[in-house]
PDB file as gemmi writes it, atoms N, CA and C in Angstrom:
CRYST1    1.000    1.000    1.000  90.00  90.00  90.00 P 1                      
ATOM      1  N   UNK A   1      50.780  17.391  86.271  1.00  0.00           N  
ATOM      2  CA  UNK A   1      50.212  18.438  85.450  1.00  0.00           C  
ATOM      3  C   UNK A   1      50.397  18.092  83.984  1.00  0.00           C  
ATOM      4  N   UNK A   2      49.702  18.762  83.542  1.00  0.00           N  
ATOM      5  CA  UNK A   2      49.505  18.034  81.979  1.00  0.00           C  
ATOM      6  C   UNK A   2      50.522  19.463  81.214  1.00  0.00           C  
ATOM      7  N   UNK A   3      51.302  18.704  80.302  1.00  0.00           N  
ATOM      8  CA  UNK A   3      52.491  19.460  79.643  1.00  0.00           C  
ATOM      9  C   UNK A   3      52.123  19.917  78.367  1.00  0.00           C  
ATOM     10  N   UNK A   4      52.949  21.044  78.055  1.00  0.00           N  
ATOM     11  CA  UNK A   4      52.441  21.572  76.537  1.00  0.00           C  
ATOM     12  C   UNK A   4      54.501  21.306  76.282  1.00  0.00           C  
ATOM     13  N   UNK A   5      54.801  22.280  75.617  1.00  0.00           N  
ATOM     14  CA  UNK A   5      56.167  22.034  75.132  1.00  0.00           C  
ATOM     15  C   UNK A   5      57.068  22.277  76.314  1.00  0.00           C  
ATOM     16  N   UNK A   6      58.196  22.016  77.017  1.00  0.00           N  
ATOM     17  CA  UNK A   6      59.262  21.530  78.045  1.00  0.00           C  
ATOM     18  C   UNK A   6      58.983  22.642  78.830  1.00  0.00           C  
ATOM     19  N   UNK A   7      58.663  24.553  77.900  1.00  0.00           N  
ATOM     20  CA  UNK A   7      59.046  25.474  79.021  1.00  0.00           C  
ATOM     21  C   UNK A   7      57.252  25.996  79.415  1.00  0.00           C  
ATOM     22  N   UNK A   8      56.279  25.263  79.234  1.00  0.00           N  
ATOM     23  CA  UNK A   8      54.654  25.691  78.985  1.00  0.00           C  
ATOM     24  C   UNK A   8      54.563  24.695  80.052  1.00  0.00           C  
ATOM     25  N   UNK A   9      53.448  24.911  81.079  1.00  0.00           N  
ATOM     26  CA  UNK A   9      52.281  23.786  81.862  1.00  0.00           C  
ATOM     27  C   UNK A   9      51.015  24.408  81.666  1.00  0.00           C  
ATOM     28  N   UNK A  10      50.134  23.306  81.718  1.00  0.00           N  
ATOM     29  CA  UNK A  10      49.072  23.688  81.551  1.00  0.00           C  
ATOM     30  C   UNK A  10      48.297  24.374  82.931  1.00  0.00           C  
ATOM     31  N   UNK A  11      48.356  25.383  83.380  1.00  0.00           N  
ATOM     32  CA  UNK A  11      47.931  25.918  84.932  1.00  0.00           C  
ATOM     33  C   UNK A  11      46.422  25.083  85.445  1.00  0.00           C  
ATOM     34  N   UNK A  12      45.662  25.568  84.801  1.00  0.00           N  
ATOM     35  CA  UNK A  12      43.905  24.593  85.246  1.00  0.00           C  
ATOM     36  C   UNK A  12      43.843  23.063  85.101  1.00  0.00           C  
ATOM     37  N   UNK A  13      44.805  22.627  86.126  1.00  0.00           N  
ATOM     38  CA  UNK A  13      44.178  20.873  85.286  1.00  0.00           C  
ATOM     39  C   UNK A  13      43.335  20.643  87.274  1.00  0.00           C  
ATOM     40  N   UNK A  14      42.827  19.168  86.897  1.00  0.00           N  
ATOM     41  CA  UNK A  14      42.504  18.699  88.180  1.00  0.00           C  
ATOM     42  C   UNK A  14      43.474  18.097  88.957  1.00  0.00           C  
ATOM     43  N   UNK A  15      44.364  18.146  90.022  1.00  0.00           N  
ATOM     44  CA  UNK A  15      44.834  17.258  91.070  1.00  0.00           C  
ATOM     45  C   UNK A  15      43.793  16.599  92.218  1.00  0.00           C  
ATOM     46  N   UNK A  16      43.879  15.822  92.351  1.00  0.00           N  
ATOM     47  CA  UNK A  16      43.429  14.945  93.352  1.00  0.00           C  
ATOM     48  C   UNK A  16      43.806  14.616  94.493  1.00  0.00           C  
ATOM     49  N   UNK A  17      45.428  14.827  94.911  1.00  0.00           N  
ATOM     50  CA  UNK A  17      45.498  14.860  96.211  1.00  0.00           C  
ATOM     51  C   UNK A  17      45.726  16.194  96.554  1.00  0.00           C  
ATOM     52  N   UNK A  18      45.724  16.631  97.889  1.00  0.00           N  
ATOM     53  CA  UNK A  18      45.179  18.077  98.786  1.00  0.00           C  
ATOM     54  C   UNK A  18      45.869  17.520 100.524  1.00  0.00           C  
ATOM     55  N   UNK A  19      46.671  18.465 100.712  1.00  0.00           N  
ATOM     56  CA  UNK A  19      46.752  18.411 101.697  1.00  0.00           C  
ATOM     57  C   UNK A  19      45.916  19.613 103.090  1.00  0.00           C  
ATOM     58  N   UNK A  20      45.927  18.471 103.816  1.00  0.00           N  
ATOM     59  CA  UNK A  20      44.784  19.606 104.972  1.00  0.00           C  
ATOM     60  C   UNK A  20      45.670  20.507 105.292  1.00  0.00           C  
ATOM     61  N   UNK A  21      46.581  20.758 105.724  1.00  0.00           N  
ATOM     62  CA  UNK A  21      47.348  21.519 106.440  1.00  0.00           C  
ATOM     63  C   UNK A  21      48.128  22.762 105.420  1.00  0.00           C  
ATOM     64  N   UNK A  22      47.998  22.533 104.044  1.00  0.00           N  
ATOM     65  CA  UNK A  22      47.851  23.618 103.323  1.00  0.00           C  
ATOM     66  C   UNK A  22      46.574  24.280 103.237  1.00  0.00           C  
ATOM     67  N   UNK A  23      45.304  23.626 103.477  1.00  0.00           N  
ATOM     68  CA  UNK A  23      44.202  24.263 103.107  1.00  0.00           C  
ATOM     69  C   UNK A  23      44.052  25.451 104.332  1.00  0.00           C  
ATOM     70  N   UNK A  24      44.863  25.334 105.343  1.00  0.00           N  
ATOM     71  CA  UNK A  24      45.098  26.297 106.334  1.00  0.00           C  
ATOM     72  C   UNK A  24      45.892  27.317 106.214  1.00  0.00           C  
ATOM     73  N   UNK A  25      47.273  26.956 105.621  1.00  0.00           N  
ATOM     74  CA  UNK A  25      48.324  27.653 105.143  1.00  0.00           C  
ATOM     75  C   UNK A  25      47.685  29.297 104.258  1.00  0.00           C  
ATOM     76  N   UNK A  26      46.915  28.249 103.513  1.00  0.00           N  
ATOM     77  CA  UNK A  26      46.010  29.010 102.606  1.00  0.00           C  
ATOM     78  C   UNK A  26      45.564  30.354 102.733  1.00  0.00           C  
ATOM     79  N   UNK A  27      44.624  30.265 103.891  1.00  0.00           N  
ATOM     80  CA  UNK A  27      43.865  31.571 104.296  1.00  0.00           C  
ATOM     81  C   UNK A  27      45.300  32.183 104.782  1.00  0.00           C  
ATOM     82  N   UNK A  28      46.177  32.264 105.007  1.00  0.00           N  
ATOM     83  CA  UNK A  28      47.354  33.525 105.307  1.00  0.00           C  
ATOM     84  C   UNK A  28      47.473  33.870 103.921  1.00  0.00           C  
ATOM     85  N   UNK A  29      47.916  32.799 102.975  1.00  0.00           N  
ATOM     86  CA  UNK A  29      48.428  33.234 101.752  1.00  0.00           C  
ATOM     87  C   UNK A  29      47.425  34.017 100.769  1.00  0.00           C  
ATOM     88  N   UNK A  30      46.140  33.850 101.125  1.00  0.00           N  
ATOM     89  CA  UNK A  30      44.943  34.055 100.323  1.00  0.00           C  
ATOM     90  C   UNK A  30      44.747  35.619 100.647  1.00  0.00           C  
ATOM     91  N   UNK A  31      45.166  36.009 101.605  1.00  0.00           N  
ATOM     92  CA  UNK A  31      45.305  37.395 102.007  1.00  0.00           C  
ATOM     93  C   UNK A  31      46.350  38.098 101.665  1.00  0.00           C  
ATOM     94  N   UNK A  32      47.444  38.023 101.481  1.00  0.00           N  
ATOM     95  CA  UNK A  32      48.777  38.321 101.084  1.00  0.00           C  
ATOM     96  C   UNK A  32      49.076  38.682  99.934  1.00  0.00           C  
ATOM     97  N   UNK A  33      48.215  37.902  98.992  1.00  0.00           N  
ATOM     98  CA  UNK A  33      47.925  37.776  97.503  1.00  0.00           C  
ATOM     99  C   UNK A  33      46.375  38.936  97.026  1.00  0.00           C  
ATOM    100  N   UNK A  34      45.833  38.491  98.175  1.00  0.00           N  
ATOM    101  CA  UNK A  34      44.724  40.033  97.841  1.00  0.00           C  
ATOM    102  C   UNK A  34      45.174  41.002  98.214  1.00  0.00           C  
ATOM    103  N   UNK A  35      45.958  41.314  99.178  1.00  0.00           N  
ATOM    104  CA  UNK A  35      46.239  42.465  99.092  1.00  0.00           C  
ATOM    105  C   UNK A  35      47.658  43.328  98.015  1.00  0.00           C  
ATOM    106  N   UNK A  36      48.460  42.211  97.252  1.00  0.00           N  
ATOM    107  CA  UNK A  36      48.958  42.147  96.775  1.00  0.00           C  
ATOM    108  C   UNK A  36      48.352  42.673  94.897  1.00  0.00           C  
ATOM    109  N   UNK A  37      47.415  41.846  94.755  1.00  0.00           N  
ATOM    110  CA  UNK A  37      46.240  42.043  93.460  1.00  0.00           C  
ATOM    111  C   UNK A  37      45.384  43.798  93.905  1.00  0.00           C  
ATOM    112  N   UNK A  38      44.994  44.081  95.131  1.00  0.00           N  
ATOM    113  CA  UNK A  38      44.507  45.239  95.300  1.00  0.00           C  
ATOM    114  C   UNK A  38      45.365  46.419  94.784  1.00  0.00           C  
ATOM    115  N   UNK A  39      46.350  46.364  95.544  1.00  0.00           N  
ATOM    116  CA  UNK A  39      47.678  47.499  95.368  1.00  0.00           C  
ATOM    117  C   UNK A  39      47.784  47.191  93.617  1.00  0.00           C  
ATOM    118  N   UNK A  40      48.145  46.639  93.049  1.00  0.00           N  
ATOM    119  CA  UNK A  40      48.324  46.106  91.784  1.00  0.00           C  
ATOM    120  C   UNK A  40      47.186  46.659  90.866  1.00  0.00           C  
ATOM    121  N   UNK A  41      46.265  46.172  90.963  1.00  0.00           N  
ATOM    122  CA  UNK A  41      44.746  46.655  90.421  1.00  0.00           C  
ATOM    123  C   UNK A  41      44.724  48.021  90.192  1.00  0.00           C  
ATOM    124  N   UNK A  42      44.834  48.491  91.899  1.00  0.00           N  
ATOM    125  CA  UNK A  42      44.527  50.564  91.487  1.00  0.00           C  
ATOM    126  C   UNK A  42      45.542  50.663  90.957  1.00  0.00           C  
ATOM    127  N   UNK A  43      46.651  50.666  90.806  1.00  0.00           N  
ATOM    128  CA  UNK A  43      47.684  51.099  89.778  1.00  0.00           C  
ATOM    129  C   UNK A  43      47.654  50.851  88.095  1.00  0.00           C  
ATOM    130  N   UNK A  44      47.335  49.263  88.275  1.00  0.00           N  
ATOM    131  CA  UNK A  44      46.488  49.005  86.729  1.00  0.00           C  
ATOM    132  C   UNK A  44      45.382  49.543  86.292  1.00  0.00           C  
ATOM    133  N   UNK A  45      44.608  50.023  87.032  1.00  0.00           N  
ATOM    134  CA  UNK A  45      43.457  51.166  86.628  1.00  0.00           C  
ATOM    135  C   UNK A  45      43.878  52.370  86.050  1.00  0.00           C  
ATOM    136  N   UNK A  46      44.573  52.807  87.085  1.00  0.00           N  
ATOM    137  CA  UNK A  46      45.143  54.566  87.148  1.00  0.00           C  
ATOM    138  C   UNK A  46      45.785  54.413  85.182  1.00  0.00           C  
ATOM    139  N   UNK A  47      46.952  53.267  85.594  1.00  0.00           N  
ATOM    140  CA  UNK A  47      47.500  53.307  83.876  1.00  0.00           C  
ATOM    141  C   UNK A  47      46.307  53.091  83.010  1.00  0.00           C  
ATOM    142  N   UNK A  48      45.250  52.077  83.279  1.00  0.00           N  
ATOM    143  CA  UNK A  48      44.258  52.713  82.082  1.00  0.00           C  
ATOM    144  C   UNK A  48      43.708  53.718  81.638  1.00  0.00           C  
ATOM    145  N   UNK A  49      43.563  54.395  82.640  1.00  0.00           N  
ATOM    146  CA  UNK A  49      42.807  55.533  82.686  1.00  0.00           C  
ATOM    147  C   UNK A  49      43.747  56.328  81.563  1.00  0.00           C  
ATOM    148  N   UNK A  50      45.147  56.471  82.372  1.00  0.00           N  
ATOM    149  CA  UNK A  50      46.042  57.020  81.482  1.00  0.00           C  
ATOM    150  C   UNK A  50      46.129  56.710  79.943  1.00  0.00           C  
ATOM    151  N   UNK A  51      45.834  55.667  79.997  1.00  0.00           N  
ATOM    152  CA  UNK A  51      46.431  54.859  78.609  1.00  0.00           C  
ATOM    153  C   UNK A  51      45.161  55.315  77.323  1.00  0.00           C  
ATOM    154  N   UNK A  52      44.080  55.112  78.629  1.00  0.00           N  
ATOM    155  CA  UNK A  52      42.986  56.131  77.429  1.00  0.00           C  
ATOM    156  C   UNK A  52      42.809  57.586  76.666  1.00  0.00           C  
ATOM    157  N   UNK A  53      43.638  58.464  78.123  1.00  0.00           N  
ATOM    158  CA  UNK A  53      44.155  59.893  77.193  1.00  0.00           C  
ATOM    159  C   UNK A  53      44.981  59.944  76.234  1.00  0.00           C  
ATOM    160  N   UNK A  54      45.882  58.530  76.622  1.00  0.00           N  
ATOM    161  CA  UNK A  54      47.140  58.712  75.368  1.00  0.00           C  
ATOM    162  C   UNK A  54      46.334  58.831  74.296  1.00  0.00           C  
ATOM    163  N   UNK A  55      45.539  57.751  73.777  1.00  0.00           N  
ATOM    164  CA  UNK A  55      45.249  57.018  72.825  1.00  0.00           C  
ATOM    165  C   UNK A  55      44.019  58.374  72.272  1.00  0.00           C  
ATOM    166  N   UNK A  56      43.512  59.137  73.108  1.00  0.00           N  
ATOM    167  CA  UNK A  56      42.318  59.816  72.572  1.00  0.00           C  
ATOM    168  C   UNK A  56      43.771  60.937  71.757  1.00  0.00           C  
ATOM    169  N   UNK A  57      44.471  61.348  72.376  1.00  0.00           N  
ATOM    170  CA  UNK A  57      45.394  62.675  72.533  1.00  0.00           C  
ATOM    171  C   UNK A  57      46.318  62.193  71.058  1.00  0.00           C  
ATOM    172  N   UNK A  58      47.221  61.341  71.528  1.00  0.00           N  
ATOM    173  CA  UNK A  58      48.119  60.762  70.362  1.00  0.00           C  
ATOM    174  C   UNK A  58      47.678  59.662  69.118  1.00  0.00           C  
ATOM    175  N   UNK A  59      46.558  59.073  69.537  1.00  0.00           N  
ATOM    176  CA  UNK A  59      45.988  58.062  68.499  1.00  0.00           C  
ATOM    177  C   UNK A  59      46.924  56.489  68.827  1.00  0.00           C  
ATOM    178  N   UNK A  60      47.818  56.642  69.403  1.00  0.00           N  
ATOM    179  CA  UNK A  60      48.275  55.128  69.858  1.00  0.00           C  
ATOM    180  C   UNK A  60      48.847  54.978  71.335  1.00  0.00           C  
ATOM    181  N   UNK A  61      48.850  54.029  71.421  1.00  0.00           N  
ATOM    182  CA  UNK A  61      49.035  52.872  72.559  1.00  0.00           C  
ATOM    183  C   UNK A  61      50.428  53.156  73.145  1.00  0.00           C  
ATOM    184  N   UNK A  62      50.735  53.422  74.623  1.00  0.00           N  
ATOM    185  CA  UNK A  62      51.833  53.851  74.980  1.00  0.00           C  
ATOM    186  C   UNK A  62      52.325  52.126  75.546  1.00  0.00           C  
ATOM    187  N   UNK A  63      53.729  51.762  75.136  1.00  0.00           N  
ATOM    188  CA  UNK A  63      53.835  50.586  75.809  1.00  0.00           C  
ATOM    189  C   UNK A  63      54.302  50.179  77.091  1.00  0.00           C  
ATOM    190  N   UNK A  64      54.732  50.865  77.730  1.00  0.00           N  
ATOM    191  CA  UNK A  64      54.833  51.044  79.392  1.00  0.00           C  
ATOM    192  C   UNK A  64      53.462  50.648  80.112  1.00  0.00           C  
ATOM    193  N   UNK A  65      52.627  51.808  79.694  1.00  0.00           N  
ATOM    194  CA  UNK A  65      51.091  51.386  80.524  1.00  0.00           C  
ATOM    195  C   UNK A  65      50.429  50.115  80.047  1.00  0.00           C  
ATOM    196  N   UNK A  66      50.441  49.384  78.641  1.00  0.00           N  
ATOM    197  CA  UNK A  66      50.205  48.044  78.149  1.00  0.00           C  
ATOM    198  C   UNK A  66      50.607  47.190  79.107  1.00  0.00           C  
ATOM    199  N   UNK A  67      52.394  46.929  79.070  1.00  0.00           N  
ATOM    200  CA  UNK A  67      52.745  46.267  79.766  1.00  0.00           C  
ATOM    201  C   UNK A  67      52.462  46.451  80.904  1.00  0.00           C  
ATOM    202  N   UNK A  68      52.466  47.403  82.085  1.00  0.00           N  
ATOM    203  CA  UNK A  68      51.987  46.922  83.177  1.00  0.00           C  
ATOM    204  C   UNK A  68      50.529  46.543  83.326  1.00  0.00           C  
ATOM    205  N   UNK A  69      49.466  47.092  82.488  1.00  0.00           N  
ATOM    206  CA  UNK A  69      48.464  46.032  82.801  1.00  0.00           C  
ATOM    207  C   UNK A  69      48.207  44.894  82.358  1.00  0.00           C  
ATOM    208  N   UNK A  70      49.168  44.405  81.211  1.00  0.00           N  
ATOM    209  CA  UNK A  70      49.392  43.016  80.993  1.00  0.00           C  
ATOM    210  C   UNK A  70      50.067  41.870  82.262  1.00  0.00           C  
ATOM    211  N   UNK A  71      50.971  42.662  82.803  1.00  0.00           N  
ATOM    212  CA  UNK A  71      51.596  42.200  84.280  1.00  0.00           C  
ATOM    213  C   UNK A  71      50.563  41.776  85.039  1.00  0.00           C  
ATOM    214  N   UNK A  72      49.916  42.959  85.366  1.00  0.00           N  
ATOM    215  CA  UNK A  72      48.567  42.520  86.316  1.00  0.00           C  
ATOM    216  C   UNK A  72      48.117  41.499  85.842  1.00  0.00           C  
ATOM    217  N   UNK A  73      47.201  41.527  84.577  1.00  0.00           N  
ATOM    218  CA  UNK A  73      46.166  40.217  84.146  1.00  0.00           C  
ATOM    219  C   UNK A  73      47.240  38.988  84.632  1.00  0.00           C  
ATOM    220  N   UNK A  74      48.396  38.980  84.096  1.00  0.00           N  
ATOM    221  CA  UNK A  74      49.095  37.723  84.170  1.00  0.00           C  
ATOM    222  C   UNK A  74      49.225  36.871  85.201  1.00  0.00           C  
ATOM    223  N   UNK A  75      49.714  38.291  86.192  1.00  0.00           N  
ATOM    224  CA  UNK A  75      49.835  37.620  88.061  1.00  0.00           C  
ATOM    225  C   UNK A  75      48.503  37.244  88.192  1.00  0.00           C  
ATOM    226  N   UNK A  76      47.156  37.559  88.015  1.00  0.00           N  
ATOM    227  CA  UNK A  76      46.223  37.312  88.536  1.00  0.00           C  
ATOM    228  C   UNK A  76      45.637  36.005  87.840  1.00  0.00           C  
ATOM    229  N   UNK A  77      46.600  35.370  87.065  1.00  0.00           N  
ATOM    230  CA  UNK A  77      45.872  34.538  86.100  1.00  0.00           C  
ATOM    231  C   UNK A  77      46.940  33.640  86.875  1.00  0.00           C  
ATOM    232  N   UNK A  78      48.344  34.277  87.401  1.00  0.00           N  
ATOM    233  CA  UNK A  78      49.061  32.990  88.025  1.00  0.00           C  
ATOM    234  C   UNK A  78      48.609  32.785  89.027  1.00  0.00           C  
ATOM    235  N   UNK A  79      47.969  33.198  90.208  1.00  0.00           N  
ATOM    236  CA  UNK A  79      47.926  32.680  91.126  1.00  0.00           C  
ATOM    237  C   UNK A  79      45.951  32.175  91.771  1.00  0.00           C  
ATOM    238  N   UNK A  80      45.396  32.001  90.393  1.00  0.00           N  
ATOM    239  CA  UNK A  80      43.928  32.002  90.519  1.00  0.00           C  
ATOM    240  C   UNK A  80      44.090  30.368  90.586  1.00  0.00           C  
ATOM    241  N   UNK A  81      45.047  29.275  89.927  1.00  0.00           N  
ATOM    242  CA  UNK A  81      44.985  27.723  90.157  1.00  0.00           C  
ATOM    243  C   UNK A  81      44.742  27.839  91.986  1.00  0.00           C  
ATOM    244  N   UNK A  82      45.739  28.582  92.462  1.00  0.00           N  
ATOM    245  CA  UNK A  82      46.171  28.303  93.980  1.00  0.00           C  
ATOM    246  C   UNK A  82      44.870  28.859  94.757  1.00  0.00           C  
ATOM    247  N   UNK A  83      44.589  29.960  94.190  1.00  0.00           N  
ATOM    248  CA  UNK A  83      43.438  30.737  95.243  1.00  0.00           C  
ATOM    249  C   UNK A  83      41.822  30.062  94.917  1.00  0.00           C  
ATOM    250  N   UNK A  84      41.661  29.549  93.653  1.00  0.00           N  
ATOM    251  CA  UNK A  84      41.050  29.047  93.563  1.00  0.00           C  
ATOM    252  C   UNK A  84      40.736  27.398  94.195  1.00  0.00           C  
ATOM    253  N   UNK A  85      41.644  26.910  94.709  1.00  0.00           N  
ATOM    254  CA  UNK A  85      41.794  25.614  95.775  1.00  0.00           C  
ATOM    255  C   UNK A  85      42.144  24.604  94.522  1.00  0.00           C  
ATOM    256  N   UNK A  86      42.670  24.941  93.291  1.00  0.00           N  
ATOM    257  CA  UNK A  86      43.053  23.462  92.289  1.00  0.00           C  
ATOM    258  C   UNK A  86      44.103  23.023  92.525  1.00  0.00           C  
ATOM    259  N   UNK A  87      45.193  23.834  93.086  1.00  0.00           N  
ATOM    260  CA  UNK A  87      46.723  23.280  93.630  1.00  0.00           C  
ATOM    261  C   UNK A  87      46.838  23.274  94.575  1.00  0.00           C  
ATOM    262  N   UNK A  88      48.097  22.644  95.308  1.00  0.00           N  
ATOM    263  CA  UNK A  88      48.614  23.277  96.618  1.00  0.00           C  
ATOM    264  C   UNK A  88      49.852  23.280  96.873  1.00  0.00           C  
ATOM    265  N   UNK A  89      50.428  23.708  95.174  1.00  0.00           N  
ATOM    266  CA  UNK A  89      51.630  24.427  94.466  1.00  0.00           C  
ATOM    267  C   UNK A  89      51.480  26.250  94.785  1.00  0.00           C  
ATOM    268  N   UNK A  90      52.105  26.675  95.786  1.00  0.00           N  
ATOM    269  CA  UNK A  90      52.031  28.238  96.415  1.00  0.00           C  
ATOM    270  C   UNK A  90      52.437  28.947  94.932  1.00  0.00           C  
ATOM    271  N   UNK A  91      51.847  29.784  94.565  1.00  0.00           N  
ATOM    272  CA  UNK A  91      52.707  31.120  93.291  1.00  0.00           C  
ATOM    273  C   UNK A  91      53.796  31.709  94.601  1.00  0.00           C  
ATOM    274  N   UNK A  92      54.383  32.407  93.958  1.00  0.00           N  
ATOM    275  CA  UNK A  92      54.987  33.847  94.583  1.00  0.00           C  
ATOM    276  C   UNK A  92      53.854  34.939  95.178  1.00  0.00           C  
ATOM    277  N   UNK A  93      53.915  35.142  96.047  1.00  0.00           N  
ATOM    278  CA  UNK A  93      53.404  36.202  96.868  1.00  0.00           C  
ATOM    279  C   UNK A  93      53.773  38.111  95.545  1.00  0.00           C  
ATOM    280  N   UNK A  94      54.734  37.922  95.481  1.00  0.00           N  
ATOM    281  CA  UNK A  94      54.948  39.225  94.479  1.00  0.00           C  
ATOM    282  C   UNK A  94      55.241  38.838  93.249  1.00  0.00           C  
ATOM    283  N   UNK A  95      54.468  39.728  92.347  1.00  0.00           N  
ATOM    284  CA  UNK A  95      54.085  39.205  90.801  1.00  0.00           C  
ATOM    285  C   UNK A  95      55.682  38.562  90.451  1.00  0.00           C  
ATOM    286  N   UNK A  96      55.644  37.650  89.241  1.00  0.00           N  
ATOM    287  CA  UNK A  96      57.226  37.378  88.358  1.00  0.00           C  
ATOM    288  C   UNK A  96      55.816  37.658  87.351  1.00  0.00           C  
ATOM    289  N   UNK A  97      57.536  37.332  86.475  1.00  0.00           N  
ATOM    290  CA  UNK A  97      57.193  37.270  84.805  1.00  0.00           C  
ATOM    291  C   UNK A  97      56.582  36.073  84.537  1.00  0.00           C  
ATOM    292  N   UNK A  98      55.644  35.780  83.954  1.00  0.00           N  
ATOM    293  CA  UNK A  98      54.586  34.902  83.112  1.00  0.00           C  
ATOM    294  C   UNK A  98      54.337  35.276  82.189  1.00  0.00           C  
ATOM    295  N   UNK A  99      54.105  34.452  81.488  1.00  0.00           N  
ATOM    296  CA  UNK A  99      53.466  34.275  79.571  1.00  0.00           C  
ATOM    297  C   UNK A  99      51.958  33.693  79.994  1.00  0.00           C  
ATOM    298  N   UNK A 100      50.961  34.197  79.056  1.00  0.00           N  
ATOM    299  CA  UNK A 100      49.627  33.581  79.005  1.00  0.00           C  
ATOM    300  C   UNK A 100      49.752  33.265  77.177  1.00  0.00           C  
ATOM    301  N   UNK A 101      48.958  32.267  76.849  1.00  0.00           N  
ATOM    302  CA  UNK A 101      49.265  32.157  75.690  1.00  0.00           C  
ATOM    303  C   UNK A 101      47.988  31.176  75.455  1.00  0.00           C  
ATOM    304  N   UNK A 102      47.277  31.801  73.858  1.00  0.00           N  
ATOM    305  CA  UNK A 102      45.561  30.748  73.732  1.00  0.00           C  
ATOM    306  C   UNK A 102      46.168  30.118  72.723  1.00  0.00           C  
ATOM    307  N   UNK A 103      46.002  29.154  72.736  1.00  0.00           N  
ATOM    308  CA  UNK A 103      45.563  28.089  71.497  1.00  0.00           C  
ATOM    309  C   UNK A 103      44.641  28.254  70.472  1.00  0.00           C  
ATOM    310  N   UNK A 104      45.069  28.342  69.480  1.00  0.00           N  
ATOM    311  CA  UNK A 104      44.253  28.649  68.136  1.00  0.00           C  
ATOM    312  C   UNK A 104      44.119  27.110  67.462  1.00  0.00           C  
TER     313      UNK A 104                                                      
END                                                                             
């Protein structure tokens, strides 16, 4: 994998070798993880929803509901290399902590 500074990887690169017997593994894990992103999702909704009365009601941003839908985007951004078939490096089945971070 292609490196940024010691504690950063770059998640989207190409690998070239693939094993068959993960590409099987897969479809269990590929389910586990959707249903994992589902449960996750309606809850990250519900807090938007919420997060929009704050903001009409109080004029700012509550940071509880931020952060958990920042959580969401994140898990779903960790485990899209794997579900997407570019690794066959497994994420965690239940979200961790991740950083997303753009390059300027």
């Amino acid at each position: 994998m292609t490196e940024g500074t010691p504690s950063q990887k770059q998640l989207f690169v190409f690998e070239h070798d693939a094993g068959r017997l993960e590409l099987l593994i897969r479809i269990v894990y590929w389910i586990l993880i959707a249903i994992v992103l589902w449960v996750y999702g309606i809850i990250a909704v519900i807090c938007l929803i919420i997060q929009w009365f704050h903001i009409l009601i109080f004029g700012s941003r509550h940071e509880g509901l931020s952060d958990f839908a920042r959580g969401y985007l994140e898990y779903m951004i960790h485990v899209m290399p794997y579900t997407y078939i570019m690794t066959d490096k497994r994420p965690d089945i239940m979200p961790v902590p991740v950083k997303v971070y753009e390059e300027s």
